[in-house]
N, C-alpha and C positions, 0 to 999 in steps of 0.2 A: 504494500500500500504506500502509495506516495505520501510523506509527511507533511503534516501542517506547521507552519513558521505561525511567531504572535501573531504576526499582521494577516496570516490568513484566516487567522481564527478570531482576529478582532474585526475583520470586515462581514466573514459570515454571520458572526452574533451579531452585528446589528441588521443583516438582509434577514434573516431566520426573528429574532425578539418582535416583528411586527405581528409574529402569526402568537394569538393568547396559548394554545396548544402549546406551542414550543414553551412560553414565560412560564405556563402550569407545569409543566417536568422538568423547570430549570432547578428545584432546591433537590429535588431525587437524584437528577442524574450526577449533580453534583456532591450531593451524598455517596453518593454511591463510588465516583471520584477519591474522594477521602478517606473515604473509609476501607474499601475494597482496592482502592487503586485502580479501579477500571479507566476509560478514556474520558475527555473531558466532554462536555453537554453538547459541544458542537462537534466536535468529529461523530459522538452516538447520530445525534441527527442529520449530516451530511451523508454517513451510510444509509442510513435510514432514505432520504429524498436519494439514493442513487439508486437504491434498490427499487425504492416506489417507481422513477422513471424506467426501468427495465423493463416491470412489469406493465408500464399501463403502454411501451409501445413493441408490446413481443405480440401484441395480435389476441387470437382466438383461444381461447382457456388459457388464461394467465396464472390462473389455480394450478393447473401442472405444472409449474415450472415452479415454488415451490421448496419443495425438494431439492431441484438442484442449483439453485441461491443458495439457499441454508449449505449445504456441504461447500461449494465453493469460496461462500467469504469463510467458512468456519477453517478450510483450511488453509486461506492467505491470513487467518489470524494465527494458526498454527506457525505458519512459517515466521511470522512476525515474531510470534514467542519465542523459537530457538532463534532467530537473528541478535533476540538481547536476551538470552539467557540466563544472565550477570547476576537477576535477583528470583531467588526460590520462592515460591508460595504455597500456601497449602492448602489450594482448592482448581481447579480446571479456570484457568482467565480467559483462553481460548475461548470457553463452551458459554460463559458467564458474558462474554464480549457478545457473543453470535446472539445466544437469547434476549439480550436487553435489546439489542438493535431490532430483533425480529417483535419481539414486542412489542417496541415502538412501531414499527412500520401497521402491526394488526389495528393498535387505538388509533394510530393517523386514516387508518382506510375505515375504521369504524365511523372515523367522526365526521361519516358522510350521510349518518341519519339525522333529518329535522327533528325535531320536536316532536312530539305526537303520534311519531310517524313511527315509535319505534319498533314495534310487532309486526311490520310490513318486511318483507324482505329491502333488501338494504345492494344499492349500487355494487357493491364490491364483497359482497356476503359469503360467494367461495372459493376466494381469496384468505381472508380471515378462519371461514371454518377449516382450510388448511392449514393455515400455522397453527394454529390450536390445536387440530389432531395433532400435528406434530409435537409440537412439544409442552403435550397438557399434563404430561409423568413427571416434569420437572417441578423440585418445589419454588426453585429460584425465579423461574417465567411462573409459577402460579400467583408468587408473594409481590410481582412487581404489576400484575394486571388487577391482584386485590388490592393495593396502596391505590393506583388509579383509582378503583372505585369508590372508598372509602373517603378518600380527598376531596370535603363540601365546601369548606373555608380557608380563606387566604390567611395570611400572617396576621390580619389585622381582623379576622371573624367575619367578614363580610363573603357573603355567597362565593361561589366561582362560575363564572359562567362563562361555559366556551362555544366559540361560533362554528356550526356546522359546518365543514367542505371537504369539497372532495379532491384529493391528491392526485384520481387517476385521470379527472378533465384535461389539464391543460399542463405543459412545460413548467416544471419544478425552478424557482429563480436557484437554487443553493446548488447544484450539482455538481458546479463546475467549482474548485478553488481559487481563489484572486488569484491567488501566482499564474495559474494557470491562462487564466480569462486575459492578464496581460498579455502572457506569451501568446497564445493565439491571437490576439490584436496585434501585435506586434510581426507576426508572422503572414497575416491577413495583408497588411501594410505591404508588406513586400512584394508578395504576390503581384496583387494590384497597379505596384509598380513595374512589374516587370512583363504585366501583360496590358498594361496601359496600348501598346502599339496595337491593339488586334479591336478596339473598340471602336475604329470605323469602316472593320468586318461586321461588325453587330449591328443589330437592327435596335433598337430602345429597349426591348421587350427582351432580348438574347443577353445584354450588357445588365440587364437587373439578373436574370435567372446566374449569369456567367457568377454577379457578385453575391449571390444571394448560396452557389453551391460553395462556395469557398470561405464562408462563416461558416457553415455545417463542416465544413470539413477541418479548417482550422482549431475548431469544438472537440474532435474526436481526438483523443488522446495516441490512438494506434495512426494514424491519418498524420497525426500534428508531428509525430516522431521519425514518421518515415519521411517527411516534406523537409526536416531537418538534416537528412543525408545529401552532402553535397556530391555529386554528380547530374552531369557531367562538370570537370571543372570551367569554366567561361566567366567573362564578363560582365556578360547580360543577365547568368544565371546568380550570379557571386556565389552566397553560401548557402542557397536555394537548390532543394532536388528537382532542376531543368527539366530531365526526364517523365518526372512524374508529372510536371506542370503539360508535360505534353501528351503525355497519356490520360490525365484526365480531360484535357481540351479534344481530345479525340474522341473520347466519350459522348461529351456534351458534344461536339459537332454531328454525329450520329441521331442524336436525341432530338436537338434544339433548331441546329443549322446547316443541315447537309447541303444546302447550296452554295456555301462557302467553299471553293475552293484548299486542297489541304496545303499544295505548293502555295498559296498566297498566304497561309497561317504561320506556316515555317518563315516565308521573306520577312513576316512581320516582326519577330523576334530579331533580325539582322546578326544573327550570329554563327552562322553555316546552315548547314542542311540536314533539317531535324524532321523532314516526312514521316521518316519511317516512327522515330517516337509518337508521332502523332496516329498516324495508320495502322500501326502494330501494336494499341494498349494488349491487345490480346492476347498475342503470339506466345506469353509466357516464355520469353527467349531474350535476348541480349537490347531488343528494344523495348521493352515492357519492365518497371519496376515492381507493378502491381499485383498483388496475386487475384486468385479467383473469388476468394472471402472481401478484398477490399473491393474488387473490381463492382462485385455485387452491392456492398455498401453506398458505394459513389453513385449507382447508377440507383438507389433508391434516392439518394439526398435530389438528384437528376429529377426524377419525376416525381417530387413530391410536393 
C-alpha cells in the first residue's frame, strides 16, 4: 500500500470531515488508533471509499466480489505487516485492519436507507448481507457494528443525527491521495503539452474527448506509472513514455477519428517517424507498450 505523508492525511481529513458519517467514527477509529495501534481514521476511510469505488463500478452483482476484496486487501495488509515487523503484538492487526475497514464500508453502504424507509429493502442490501455473512463469527467486527448502534449522543448529549447516502451513486471525492492527485496533474500537464501539435487534427468535440481520456488515465495509478517510463528517448517526448502516448492516440483514432490520417498524426509530433506506434497499439510487439489488460482499460475510459 502506498503511504500517506501529514499532508496527505491533512488534506483528506478535511475533503472526508464534510460527510457527518465520517465526524460520527472519528473518536472510535481513533480509539481504536491508541489503543490497538491500528491505522489512523483517515487511511481506515480512504480504504474504505476505494473499496466502495470498486464495487459500485465492477458492474453486475457486486455482492460476488466480496470475497475476493476481503482476501486481497487482507493480504497487502499481511505483506504490510512482515515489511515492518520490528514491533510484536499479540493479536492478528492484519485481520483487525481488514474487519474495521470492511465494517466501515457495510455502515457507509447501509446509510443508504431514508428514514422510515427502513424495513424496505435497501439500494445496496447484498452487498452488506455479504460482509456480514462473512464475517458475522468474529467478535471484533460484531463489537464495532454494536458500538455503531448503540452511539445516540455526541460529547455534548445532544442527539446524532446522520444524513442518509448512498456511496454507490456517484464518484467517491477521497480515493485518490493529494500526492497523488498532484502527480497526475502534473503528468496531465505534460501530456497536453506534448500533444498540443495534433489539436488542429481535432475537430472541438475529439480535443475534449482526447482531454477528457487522459484525466482518466492520468487517475489510474497502473496507467500513471507506466506513462512515467521514458521511452523512446527524444525531445519532444523528454521524460514522457512517447510510445505509449502513441499507442493510446491510436486507440482513440480508431474510436473517435478514423478520418484523421495516421502519417499526419506522427508529422505532428515533428520528431521522426512514429506510425507504427501509432498503428501497432496492438501488435503486442516492439511497437506496443500496452498490454491487453491496459489496452482494455483505455479503450473503456474511450467510450465512456
Amino acid at each position: 500500500m502506498r503511504t500517506m505523508d501529514d499532508e496527505d492525511i491533512e488534506r483528506l481529513h478535511q475533503t472526508y470531515r464534510v460527510d457527518n458519517l465520517y465526524r460520527y467514527w472519528s473518536a472510535t477509529l481513533s480509539e481504536l488508533e491508541l489503543k490497538w495501534g491500528l491505522p489512523n481514521q483517515v487511511v481506515v476511510w480512504y480504504h474504505s471509499e476505494k473499496l466502495i469505488e470498486k464495487l459500485r463500478i465492477v458492474g453486475e452483482d457486486p455482492q460476488s466480489e466480496i470475497s475476493y476484496l476481503f482476501n486481497k486487501f487482507l493480504i497487502r495488509c499481511r505483506k504490510d505487516a512482515m515489511d515492518n515487523a520490528s514491533v510484536k503484538l499479540n493479536y492478528d492487526r492484519p485481520m483487525a485492519i481488514a474487519q474495521e475497514v470492511f465494517a466501515l464500508v457495510l455502515v457507509r453502504l447501509a446509510n443508504a436507507v431514508e428514514k422510515g424507509h427502513e424495513h424496505e429493502a435497501i439500494p445496496n442490501d447484498e452487498i452488506c448481507v455479504a460482509i456480514w455473512r462473512m464475517l458475522h463469527n468474529s467478535a471484533f467486527f460484531n463489537w464495532l457494528l454494536e458500538y455503531f448502534r448503540r452511539k445516540k449522543k455526541d460529547c455534548l448529549g445532544n442527539p446524532i443525527h446522520i444524513t442518509p447516502s448512498d456511496p454507490m451513486k456517484k464518484a467517491l471525492p477521497g480515493t485518490q491521495l493529494p500526492s497523488e492527485q498532484d502527480e497526475a496533474r502534473k503528468l496531465y500537464g505534460e501530456v497536453m503539452k506534448i500533444t498540443q501539435p495534433l489539436d488542429s487534427l481535432f475537430s472541438r468535440d475529439n480535443r475534449k474527448q482526447w482531454q477528457d481520456l487522459w484525466h482518466k488515465i492520468t487517475d489510474d495509478e497502473c496507467l500513471r506509472n507506466k506513462l512515467s517510463v521514458c521511452t523512446p528517448r527524444s525531445k519532444v517526448f523528454g521524460n514522457i513514455n512517447g510510445k505509449m502516448i502513441c499507442n493510446v492516440l491510436g486507440m482513440f483514432r480508431n474510436n473517435c477519428c478514423a478520418n484523421v490520417a495516421v502519417k499526419k498524426m506522427s508529422e505532428a509530433f515533428n520528431c521522426g517517424n512514429v506510425t507504427s506506434y501509432i498503428r501497432n497499439f496492438a501488435d503486442d510487439g516492439s511497437d506496443s507498450v500496452v498490454d491487453k489488460n491496459e489496452r482494455r482499460k483505455i479503450e473503456t475510459f474511450i467510450k465512456r
